[in-house]
N, CA and C atoms as a LAMMPS dump frame, in Angstrom:
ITEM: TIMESTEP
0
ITEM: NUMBER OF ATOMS
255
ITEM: BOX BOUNDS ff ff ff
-5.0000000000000000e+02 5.0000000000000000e+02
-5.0000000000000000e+02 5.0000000000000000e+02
-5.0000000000000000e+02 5.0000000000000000e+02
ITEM: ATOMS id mol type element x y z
1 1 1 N 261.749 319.189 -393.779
2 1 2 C 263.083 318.677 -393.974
3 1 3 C 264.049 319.847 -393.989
4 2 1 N 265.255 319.899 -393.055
5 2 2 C 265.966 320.978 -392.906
6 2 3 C 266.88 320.377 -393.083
7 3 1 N 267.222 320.69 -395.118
8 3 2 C 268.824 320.243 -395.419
9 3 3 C 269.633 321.944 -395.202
10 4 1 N 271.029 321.239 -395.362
11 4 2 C 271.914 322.524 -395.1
12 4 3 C 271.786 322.938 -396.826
13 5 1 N 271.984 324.371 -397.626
14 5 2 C 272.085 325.113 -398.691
15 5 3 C 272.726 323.623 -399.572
16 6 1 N 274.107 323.09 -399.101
17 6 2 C 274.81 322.071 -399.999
18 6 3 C 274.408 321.162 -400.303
19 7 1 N 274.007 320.227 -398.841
20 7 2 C 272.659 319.028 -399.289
21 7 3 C 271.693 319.342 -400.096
22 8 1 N 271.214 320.615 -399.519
23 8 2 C 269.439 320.929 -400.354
24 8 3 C 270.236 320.641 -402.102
25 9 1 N 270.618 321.316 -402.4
26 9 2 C 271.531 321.405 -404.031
27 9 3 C 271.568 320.078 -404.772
28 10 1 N 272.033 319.136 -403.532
29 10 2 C 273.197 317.846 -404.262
30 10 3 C 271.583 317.368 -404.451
31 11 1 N 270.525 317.26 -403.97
32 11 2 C 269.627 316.286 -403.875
33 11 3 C 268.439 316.592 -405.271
34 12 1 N 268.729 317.829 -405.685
35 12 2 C 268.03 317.941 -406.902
36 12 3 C 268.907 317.51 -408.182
37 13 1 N 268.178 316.856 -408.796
38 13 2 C 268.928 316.342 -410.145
39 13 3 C 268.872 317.288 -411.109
40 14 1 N 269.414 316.908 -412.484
41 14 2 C 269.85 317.76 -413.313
42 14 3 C 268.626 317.934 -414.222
43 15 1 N 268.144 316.445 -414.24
44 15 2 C 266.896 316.426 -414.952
45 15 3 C 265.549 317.412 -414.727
46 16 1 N 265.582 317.022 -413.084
47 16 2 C 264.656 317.77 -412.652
48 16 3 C 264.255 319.379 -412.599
49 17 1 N 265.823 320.003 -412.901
50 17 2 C 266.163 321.507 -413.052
51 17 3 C 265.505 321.601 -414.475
52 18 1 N 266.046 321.074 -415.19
53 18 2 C 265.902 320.707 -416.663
54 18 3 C 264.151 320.491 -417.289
55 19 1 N 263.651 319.87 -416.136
56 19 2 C 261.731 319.899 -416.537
57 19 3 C 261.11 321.282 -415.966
58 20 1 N 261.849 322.056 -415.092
59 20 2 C 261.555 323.185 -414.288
60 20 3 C 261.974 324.459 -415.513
61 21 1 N 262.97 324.174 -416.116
62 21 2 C 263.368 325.063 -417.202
63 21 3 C 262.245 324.882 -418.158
64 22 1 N 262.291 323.655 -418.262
65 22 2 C 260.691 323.622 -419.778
66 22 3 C 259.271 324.267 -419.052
67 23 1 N 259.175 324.009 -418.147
68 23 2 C 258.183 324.813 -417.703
69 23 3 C 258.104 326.28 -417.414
70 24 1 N 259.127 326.601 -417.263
71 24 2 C 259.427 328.12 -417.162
72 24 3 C 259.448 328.478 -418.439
73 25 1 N 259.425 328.112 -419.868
74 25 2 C 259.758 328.486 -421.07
75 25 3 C 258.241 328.389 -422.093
76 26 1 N 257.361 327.139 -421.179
77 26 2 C 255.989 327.285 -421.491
78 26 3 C 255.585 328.399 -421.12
79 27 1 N 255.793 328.954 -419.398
80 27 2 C 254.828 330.158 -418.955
81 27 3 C 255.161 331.253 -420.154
82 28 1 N 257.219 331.648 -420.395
83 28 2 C 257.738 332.28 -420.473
84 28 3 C 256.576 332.839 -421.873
85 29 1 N 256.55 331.597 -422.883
86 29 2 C 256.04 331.825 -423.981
87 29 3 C 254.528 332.567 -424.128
88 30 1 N 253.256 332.284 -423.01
89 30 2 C 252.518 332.231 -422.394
90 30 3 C 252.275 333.73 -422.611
91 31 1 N 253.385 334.064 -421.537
92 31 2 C 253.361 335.695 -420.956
93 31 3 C 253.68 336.236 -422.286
94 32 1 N 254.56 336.385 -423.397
95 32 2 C 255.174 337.085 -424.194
96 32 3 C 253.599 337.235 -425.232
97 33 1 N 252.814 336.051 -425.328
98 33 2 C 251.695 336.044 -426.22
99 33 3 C 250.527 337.241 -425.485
100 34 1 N 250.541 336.966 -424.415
101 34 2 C 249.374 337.762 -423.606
102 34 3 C 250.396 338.841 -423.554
103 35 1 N 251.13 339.607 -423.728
104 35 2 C 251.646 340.814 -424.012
105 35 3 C 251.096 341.606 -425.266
106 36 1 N 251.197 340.579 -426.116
107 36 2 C 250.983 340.935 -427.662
108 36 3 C 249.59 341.076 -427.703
109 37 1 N 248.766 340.215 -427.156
110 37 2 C 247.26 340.138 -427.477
111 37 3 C 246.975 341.725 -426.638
112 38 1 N 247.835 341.921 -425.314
113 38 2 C 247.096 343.209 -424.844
114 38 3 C 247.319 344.609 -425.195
115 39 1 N 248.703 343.945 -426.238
116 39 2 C 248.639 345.62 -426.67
117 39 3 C 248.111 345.428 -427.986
118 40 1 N 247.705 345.214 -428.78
119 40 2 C 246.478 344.69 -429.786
120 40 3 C 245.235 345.115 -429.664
121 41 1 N 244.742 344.686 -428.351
122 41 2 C 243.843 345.182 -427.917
123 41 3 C 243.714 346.528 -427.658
124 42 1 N 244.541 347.403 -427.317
125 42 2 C 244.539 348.5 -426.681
126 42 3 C 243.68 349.586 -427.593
127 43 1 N 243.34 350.248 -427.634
128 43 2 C 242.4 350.905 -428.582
129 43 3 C 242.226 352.854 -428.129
130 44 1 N 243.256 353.62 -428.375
131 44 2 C 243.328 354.504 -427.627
132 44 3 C 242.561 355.635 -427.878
133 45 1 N 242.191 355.333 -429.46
134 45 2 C 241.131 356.321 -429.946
135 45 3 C 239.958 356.455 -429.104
136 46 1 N 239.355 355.201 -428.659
137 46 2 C 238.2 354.908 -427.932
138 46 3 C 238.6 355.103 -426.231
139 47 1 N 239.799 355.338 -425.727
140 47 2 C 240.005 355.411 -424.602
141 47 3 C 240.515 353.901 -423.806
142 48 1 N 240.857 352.796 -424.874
143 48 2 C 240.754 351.768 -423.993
144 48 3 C 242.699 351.429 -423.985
145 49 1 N 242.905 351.507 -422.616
146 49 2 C 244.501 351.19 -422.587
147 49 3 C 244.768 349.671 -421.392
148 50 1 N 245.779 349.309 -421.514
149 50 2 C 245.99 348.234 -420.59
150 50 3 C 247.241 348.481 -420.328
151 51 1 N 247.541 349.511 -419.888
152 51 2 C 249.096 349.588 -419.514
153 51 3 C 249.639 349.267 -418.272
154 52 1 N 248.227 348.687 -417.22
155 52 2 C 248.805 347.721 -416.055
156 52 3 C 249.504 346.654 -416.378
157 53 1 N 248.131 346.028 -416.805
158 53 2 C 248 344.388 -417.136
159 53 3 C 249.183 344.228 -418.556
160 54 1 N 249.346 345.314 -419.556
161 54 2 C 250.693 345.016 -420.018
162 54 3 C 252.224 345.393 -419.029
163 55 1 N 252.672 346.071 -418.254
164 55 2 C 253.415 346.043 -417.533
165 55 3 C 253.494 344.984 -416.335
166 56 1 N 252.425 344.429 -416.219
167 56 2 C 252.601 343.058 -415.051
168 56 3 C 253.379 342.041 -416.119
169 57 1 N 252.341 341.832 -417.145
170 57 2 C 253.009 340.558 -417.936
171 57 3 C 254.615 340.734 -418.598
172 58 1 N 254.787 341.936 -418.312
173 58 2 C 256.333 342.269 -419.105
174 58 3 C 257.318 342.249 -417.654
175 59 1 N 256.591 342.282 -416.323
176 59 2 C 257.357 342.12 -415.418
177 59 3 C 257.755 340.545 -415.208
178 60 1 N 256.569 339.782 -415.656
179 60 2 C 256.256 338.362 -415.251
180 60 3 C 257.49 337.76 -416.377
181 61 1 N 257.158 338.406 -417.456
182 61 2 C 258.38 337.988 -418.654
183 61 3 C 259.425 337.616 -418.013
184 62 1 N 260.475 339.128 -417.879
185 62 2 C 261.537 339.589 -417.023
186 62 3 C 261.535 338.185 -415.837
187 63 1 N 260.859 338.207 -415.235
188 63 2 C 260.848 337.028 -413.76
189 63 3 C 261.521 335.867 -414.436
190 64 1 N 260.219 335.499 -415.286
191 64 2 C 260.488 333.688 -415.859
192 64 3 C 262.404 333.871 -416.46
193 65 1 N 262.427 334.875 -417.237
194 65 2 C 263.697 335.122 -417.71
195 65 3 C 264.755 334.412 -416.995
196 66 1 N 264.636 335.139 -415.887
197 66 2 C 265.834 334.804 -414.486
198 66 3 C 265.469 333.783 -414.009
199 67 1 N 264.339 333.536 -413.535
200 67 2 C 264.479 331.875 -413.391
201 67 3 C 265.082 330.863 -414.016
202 68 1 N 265.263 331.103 -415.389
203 68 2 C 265.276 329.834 -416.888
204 68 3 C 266.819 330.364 -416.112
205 69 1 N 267.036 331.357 -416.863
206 69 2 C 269.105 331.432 -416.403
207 69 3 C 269.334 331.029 -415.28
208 70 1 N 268.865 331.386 -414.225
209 70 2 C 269.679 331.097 -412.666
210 70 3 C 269.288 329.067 -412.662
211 71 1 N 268.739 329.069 -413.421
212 71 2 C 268.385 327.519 -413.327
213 71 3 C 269.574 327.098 -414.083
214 72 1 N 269.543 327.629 -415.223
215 72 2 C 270.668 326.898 -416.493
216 72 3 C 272.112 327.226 -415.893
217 73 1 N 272.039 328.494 -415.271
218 73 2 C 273.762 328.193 -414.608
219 73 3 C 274.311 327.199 -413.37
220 74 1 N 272.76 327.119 -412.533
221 74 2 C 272.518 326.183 -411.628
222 74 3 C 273.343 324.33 -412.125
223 75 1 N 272.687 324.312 -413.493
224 75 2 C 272.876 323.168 -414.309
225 75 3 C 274.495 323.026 -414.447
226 76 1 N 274.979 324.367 -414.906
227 76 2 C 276.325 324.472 -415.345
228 76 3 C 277.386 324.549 -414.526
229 77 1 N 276.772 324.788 -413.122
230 77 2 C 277.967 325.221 -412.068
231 77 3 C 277.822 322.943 -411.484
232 78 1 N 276.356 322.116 -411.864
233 78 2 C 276.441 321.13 -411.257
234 78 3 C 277.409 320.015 -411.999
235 79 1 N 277.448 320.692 -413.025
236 79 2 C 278.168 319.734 -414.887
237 79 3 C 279.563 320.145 -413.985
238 80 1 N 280.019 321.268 -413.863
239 80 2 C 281.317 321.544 -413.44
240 80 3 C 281.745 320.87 -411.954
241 81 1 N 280.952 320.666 -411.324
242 81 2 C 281.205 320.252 -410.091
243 81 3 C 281.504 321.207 -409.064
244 82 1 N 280.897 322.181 -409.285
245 82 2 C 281.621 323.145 -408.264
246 82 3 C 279.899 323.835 -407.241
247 83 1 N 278.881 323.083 -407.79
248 83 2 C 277.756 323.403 -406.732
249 83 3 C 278.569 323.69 -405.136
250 84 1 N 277.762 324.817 -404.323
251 84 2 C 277.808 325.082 -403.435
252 84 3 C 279.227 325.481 -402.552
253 85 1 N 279.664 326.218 -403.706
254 85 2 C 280.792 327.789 -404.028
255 85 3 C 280.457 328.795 -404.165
């Protein structure tokens, strides 16, 4: 289906942004816990670090972040009426 940027917009509801936000706020929560558990884990006396796998999940954080906002202003520019400005 090849809507134009304005159609594609008008055809998602508010609700539906709105279940996409709760889901982004489950992962969001998700990621922030598996942050905590991996630096917990980390054990440096013994040599054991996770400073990948904690810098992915703090990137993944950061991501969901901007999703939840660019969604919620998404919401706010559709309340205003001014989508696809």
């Amino acid at each position: 289906m090849n809507l134009k940027p304005e159609e594609e917009s008008k055809s998602i509801s508010i609700p539906e942004i709105e279940a996409e936000i709760e889901d982004f706020k489950k992962q969001l929560e998700a990621s922030k816990v598996r942050t905590k558990e991996l630096m917990a884990g980390e054990k440096p006396a013994e040599g054991i670090f996770f400073a990948k796998e904690i810098f992915e999940s703090q990137q993944d954080k950061l991501r969901l972040e901007v999703e939840i906002d660019t969604r919620q202003r998404k919401i706010n520019r559709m309340r205003l009426g001014m989508e696809g400005y």
